[in-house]
Backbone as XML, in Angstrom:
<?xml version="1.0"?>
<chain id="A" units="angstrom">
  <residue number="1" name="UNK">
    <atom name="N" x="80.967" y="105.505" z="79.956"/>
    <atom name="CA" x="81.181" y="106.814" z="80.486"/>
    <atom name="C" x="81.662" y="107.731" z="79.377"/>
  </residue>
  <residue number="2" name="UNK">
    <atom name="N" x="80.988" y="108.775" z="79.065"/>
    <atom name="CA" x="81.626" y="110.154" z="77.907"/>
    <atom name="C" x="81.885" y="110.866" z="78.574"/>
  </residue>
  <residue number="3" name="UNK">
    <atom name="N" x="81.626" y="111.752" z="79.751"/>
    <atom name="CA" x="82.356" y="113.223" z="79.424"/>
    <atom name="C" x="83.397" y="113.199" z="80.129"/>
  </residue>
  <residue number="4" name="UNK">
    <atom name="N" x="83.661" y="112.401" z="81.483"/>
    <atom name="CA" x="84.231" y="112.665" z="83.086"/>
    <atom name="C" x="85.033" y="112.100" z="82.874"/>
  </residue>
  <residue number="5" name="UNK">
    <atom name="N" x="86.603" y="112.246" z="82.991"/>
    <atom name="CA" x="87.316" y="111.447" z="83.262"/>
    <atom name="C" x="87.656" y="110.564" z="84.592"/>
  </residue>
  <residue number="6" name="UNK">
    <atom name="N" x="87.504" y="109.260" z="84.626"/>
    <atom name="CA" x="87.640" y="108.481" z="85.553"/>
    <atom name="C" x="88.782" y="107.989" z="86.209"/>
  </residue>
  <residue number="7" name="UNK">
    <atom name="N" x="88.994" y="107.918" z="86.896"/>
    <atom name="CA" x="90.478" y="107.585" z="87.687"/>
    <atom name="C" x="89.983" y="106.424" z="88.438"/>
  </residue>
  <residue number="8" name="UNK">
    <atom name="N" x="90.870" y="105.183" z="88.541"/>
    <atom name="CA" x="90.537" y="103.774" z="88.835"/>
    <atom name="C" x="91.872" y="103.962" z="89.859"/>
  </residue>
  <residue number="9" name="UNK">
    <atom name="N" x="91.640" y="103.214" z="90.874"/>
    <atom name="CA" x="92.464" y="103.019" z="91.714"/>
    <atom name="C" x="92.209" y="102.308" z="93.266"/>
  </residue>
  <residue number="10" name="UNK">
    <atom name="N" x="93.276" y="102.310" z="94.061"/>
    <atom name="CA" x="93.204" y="101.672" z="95.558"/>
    <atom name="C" x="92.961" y="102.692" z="96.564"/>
  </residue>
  <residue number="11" name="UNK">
    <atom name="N" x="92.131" y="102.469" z="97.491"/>
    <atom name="CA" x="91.994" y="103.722" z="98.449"/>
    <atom name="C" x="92.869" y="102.887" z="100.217"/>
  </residue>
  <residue number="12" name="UNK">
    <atom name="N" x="93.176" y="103.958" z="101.012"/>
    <atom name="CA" x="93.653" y="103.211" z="102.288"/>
    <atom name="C" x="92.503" y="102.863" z="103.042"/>
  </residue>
  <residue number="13" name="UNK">
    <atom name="N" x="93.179" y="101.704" z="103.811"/>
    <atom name="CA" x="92.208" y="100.883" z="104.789"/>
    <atom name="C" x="92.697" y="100.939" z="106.325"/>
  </residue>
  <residue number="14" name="UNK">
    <atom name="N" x="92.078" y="101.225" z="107.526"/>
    <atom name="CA" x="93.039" y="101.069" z="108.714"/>
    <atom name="C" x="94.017" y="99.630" z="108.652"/>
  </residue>
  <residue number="15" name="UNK">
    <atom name="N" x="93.267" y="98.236" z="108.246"/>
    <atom name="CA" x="93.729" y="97.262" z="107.829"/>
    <atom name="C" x="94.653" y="97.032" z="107.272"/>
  </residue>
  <residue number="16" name="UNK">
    <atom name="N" x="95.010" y="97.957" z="106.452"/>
    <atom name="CA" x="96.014" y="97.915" z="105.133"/>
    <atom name="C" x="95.419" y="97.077" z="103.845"/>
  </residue>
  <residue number="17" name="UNK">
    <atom name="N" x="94.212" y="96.919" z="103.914"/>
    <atom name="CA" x="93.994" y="96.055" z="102.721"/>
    <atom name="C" x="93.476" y="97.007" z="101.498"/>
  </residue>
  <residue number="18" name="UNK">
    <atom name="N" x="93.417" y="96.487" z="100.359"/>
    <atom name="CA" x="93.536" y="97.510" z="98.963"/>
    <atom name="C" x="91.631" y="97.800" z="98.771"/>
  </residue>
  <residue number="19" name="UNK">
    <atom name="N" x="91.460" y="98.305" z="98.491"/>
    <atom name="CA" x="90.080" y="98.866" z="98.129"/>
    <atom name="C" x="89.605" y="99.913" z="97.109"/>
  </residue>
  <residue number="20" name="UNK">
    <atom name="N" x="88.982" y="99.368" z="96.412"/>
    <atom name="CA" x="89.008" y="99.689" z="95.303"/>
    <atom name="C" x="88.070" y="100.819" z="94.873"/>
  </residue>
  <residue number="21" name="UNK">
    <atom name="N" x="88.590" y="101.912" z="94.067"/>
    <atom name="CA" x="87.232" y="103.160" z="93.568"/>
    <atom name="C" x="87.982" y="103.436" z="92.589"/>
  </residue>
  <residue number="22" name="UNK">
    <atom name="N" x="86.324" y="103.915" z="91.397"/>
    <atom name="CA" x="86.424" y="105.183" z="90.787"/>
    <atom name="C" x="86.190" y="106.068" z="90.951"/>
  </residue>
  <residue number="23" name="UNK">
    <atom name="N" x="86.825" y="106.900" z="90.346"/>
    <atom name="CA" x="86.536" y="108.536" z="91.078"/>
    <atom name="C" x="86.855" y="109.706" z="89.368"/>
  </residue>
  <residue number="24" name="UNK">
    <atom name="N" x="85.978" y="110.607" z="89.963"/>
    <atom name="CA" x="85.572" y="111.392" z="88.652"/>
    <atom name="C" x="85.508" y="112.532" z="89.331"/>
  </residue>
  <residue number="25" name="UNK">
    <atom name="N" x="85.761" y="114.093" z="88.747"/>
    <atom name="CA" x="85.563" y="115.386" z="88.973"/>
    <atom name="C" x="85.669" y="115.803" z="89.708"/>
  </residue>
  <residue number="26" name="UNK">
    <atom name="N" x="85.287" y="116.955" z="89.993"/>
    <atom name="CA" x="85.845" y="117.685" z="91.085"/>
    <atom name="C" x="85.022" y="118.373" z="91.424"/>
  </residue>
  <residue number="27" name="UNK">
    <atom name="N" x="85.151" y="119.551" z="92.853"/>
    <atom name="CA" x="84.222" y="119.753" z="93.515"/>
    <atom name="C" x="84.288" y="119.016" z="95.239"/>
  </residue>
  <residue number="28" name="UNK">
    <atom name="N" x="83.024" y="119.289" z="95.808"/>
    <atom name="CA" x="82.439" y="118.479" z="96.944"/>
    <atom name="C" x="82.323" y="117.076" z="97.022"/>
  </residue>
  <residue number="29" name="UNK">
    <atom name="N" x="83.290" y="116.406" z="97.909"/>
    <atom name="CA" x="82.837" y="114.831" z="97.647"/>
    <atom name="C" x="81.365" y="114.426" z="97.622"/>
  </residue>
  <residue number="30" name="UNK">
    <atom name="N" x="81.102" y="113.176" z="96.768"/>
    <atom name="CA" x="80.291" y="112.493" z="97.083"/>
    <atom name="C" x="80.493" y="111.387" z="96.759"/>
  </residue>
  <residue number="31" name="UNK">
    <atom name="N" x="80.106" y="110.473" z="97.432"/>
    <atom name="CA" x="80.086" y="108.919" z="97.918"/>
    <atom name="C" x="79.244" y="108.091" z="97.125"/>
  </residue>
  <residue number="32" name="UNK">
    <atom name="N" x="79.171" y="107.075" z="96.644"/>
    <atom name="CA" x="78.590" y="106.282" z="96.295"/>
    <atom name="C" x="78.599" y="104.892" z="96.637"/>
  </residue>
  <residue number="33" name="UNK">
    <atom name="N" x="77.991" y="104.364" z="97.640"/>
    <atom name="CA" x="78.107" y="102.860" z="97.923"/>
    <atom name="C" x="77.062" y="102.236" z="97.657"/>
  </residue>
  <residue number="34" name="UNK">
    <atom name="N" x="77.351" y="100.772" z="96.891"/>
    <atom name="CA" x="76.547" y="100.116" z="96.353"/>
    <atom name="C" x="75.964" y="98.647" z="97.433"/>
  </residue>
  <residue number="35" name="UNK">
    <atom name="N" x="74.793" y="98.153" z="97.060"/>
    <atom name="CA" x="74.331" y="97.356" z="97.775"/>
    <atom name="C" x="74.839" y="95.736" z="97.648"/>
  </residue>
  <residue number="36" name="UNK">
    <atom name="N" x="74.191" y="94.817" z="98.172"/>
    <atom name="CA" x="74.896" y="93.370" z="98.319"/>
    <atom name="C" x="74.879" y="92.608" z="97.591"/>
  </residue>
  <residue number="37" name="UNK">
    <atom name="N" x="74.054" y="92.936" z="95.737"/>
    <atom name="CA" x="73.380" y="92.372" z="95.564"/>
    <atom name="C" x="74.795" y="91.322" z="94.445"/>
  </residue>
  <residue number="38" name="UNK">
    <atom name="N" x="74.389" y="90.126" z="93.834"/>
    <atom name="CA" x="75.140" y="89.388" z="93.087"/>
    <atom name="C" x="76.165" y="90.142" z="91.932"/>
  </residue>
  <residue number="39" name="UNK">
    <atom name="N" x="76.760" y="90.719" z="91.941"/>
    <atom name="CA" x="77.872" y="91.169" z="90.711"/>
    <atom name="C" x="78.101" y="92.718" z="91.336"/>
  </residue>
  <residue number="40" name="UNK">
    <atom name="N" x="77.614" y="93.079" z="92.222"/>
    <atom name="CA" x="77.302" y="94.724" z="92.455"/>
    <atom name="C" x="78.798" y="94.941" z="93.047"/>
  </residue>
  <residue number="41" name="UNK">
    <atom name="N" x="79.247" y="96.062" z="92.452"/>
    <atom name="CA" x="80.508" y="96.848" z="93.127"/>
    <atom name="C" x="80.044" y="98.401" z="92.549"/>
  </residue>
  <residue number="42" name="UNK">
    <atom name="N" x="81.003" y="99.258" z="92.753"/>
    <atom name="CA" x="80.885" y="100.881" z="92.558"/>
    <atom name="C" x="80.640" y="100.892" z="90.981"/>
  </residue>
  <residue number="43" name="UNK">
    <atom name="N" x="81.066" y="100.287" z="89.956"/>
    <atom name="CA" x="81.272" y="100.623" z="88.889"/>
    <atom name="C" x="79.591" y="99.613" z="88.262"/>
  </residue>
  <residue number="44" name="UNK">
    <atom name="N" x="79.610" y="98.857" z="88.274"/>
    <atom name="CA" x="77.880" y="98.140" z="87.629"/>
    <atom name="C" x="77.375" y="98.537" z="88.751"/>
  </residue>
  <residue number="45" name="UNK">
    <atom name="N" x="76.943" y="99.218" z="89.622"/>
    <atom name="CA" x="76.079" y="100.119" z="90.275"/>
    <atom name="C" x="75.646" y="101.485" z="89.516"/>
  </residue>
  <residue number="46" name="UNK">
    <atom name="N" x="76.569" y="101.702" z="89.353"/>
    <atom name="CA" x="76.966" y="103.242" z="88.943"/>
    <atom name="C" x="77.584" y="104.438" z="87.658"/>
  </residue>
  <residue number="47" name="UNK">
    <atom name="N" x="77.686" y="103.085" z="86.815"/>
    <atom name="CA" x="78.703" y="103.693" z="85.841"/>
    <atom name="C" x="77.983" y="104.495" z="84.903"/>
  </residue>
  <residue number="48" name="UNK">
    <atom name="N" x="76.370" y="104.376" z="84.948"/>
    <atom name="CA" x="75.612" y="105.060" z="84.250"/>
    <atom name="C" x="75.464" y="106.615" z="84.666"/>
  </residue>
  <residue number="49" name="UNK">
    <atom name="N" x="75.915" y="106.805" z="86.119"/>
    <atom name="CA" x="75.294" y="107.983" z="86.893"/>
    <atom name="C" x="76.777" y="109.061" z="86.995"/>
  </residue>
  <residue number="50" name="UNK">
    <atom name="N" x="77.688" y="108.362" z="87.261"/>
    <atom name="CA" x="78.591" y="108.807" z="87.278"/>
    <atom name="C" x="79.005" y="110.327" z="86.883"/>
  </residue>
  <residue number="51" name="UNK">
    <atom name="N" x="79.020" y="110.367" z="85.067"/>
    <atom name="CA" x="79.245" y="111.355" z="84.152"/>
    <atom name="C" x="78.228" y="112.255" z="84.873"/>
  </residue>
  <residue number="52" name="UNK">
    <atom name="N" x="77.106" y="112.154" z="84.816"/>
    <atom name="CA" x="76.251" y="112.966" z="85.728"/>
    <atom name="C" x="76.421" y="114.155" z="87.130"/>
  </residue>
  <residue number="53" name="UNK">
    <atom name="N" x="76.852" y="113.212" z="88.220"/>
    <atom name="CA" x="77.349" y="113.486" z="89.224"/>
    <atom name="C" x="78.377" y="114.615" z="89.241"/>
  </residue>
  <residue number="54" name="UNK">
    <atom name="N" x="79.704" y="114.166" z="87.965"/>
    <atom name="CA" x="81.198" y="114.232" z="88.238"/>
    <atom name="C" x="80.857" y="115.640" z="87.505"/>
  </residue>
  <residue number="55" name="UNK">
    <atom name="N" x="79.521" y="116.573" z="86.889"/>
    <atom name="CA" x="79.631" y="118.114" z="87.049"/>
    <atom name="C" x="79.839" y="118.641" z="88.065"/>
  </residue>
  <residue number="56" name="UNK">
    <atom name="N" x="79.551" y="117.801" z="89.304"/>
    <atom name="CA" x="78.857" y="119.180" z="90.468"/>
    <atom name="C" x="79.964" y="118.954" z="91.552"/>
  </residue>
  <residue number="57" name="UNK">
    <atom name="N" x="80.039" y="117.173" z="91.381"/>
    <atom name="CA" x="81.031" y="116.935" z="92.728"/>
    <atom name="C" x="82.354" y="115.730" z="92.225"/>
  </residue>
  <residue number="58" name="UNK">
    <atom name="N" x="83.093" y="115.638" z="93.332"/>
    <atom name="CA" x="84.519" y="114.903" z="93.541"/>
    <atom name="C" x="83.274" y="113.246" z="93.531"/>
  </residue>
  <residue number="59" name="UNK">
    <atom name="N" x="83.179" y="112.501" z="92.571"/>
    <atom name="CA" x="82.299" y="111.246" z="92.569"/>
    <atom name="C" x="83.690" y="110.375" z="93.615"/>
  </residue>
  <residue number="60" name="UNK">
    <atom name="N" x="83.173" y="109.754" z="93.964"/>
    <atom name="CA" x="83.994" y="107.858" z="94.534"/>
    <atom name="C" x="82.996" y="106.834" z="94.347"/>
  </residue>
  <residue number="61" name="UNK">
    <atom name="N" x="83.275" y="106.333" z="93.342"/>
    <atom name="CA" x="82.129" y="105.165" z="93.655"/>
    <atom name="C" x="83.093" y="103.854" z="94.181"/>
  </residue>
  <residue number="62" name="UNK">
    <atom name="N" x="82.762" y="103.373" z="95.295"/>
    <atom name="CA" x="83.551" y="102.707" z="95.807"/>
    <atom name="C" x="83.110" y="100.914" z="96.159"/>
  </residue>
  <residue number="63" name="UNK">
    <atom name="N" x="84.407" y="100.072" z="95.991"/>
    <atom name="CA" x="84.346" y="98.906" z="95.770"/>
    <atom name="C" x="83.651" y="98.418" z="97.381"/>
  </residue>
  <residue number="64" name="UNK">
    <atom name="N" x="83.340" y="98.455" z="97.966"/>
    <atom name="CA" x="83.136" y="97.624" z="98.920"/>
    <atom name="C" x="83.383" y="96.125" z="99.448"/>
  </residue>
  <residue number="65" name="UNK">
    <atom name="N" x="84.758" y="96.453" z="100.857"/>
    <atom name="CA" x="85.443" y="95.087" z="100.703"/>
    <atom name="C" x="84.600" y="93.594" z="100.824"/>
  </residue>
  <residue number="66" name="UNK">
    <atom name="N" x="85.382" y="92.853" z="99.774"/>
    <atom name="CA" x="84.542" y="91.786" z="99.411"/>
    <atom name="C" x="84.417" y="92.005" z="97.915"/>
  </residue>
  <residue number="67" name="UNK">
    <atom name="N" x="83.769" y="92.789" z="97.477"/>
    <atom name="CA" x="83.003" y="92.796" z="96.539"/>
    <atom name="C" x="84.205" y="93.779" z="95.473"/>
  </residue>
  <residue number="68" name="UNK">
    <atom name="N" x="83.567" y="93.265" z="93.686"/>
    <atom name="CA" x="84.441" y="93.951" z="92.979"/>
    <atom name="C" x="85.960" y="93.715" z="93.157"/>
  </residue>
  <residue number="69" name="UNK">
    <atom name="N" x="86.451" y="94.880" z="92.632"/>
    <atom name="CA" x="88.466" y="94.678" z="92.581"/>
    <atom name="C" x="88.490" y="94.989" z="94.083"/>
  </residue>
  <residue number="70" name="UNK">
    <atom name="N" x="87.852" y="94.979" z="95.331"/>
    <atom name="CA" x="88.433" y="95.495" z="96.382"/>
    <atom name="C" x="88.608" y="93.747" z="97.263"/>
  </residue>
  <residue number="71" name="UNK">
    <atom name="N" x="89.540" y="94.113" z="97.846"/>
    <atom name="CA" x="90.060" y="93.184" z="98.821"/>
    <atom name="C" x="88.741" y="91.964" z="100.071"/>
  </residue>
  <residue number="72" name="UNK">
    <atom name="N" x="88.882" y="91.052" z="100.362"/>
    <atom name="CA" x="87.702" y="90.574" z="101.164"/>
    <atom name="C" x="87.960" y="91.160" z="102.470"/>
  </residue>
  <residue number="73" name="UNK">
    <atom name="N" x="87.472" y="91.776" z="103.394"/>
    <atom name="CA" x="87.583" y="91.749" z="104.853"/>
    <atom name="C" x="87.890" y="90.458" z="105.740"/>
  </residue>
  <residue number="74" name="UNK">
    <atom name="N" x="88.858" y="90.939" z="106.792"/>
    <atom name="CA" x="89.171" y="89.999" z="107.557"/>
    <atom name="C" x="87.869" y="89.421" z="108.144"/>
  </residue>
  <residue number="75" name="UNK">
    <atom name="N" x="87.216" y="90.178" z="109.107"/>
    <atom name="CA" x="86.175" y="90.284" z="109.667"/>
    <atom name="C" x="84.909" y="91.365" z="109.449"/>
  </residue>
  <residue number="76" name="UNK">
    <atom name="N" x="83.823" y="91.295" z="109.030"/>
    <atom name="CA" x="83.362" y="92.913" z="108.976"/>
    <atom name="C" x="82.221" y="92.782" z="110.178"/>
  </residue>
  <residue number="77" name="UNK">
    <atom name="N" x="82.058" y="93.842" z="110.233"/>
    <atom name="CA" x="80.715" y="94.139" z="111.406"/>
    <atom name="C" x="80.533" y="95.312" z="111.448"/>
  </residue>
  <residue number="78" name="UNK">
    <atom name="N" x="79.549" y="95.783" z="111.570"/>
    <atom name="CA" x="78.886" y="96.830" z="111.727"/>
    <atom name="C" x="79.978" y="98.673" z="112.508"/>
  </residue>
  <residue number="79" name="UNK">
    <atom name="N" x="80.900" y="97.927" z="113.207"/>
    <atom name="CA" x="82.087" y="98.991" z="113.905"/>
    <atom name="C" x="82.658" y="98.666" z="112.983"/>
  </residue>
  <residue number="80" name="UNK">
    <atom name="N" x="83.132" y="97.851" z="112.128"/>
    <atom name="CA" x="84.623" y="97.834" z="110.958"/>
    <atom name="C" x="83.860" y="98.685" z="110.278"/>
  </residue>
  <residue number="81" name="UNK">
    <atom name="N" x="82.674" y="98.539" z="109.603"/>
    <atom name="CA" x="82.677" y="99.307" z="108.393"/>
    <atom name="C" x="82.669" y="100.869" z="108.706"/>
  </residue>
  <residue number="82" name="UNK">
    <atom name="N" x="81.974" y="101.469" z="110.458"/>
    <atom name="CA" x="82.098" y="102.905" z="110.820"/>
    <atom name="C" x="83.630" y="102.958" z="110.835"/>
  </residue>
  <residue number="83" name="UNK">
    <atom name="N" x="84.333" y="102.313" z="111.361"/>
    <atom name="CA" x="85.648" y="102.810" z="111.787"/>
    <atom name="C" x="86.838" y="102.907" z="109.895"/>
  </residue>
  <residue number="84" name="UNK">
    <atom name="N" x="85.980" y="101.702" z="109.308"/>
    <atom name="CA" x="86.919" y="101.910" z="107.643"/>
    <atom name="C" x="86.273" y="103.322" z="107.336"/>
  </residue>
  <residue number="85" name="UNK">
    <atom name="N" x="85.260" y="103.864" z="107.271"/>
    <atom name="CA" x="84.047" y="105.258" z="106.206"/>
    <atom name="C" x="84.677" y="106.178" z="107.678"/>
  </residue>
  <residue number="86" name="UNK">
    <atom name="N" x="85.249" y="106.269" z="108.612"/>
    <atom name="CA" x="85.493" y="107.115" z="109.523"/>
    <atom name="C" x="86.976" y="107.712" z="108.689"/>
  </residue>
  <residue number="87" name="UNK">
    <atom name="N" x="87.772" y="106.538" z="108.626"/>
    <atom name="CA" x="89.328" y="106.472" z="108.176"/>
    <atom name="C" x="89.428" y="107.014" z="106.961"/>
  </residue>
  <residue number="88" name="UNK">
    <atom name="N" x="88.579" y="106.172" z="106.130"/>
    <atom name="CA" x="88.845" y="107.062" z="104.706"/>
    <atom name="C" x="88.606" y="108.124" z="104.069"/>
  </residue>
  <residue number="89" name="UNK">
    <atom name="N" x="87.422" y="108.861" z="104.951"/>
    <atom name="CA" x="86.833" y="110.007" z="104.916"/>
    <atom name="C" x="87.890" y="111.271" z="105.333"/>
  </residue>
  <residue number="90" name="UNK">
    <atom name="N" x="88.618" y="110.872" z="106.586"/>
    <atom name="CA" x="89.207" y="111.623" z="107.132"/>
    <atom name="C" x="91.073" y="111.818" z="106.638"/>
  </residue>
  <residue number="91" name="UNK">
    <atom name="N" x="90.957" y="110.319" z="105.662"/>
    <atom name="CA" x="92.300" y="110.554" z="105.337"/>
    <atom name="C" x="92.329" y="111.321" z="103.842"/>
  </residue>
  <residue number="92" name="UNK">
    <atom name="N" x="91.079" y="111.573" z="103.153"/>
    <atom name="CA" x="90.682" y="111.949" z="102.028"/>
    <atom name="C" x="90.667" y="113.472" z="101.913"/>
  </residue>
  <residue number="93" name="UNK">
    <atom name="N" x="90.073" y="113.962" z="102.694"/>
    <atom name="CA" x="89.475" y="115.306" z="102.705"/>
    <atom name="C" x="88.986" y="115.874" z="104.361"/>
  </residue>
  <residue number="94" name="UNK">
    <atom name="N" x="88.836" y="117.348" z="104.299"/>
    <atom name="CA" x="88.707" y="117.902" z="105.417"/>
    <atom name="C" x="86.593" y="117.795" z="105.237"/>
  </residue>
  <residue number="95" name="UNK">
    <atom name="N" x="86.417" y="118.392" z="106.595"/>
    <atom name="CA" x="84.747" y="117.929" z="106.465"/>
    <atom name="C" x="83.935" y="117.284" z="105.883"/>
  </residue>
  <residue number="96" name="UNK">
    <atom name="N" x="82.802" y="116.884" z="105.397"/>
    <atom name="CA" x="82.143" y="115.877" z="105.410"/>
    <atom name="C" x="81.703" y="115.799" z="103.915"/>
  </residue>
  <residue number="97" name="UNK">
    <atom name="N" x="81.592" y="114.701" z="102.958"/>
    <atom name="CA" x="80.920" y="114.676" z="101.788"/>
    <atom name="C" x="79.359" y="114.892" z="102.028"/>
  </residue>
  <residue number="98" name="UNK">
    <atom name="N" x="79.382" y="115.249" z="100.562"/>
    <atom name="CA" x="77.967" y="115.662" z="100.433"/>
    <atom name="C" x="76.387" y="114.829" z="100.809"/>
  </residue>
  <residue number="99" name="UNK">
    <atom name="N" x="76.659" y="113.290" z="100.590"/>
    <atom name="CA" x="76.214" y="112.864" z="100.507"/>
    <atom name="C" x="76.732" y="111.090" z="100.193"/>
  </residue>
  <residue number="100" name="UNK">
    <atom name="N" x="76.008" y="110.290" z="100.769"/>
    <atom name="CA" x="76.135" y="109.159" z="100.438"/>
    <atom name="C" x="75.376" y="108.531" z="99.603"/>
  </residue>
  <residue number="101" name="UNK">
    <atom name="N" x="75.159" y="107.599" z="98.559"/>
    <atom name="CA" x="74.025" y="107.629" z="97.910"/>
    <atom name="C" x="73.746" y="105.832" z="97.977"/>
  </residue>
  <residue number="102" name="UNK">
    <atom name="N" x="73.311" y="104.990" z="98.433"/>
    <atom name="CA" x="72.666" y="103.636" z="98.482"/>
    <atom name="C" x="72.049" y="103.146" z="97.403"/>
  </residue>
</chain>
C-alpha cells in the first residue's frame, strides 16, 4: 500500500467477538468483503485495491469471522451474518455505504 493510510483494527460484534478490518480514507463508506476461498481475508483480497478506493471513500476491508485476524463464529447462518452487517453498519455510521464489493 503507498498513498492511504491504513488503520488495522477490531470492529464490534452483537456477539462481542473481535473482528477484524482495515480501513483507509475518508469520505462515503465502502465495504469490502472477501470470498471463502483458502488464505482469503480483507487484506490478500484487497490490499492491491485499497490505495485506489481510499480517494473517493471511507474503505473497510473486512476480516470475515473465521477467517484472517477476525475471531471464528459461534454459529453462522445466513440471519447471523444479516443481523452482524445490520449491527455494524448501524453502529458505524448513519445511512447506508456505498457499496459492497464481493
Amino acid at each position: 500500500m503507498k498513498g492511504a493510510s491504513t488503520r488495522s483494527g477490531s470492529l464490534p460484534t452483537p456477539a462481542k467477538s473481535k473482528l477484524h478490518c482495515n480501513e483507509a480514507g475518508d469520505g462515503h463508506p465502502l465495504i469490502l468483503l472477501h470470498g471463502g476461498g483458502a488464505g482469503a481475508s480483507g487484506w490478500s483480497n484487497y490490499s492491491s485495491n485499497i490505495d485506489f478506493f481510499a480517494r473517493h471513500y471511507r474503505v473497510f476491508a473486512i476480516d470475515m469471522p473465521g477467517w484472517g485476524k477476525s475471531e471464528p463464529p459461534c454459529r453462522a447462518t445466513a440471519t447471523t451474518w444479516r443481523r452482524w452487517n445490520r449491527h455494524w453498519t448501524r453502529s458505524n455510521w448513519t445511512g447506508s455505504p456505498s457499496s459492497a464489493i464481493r
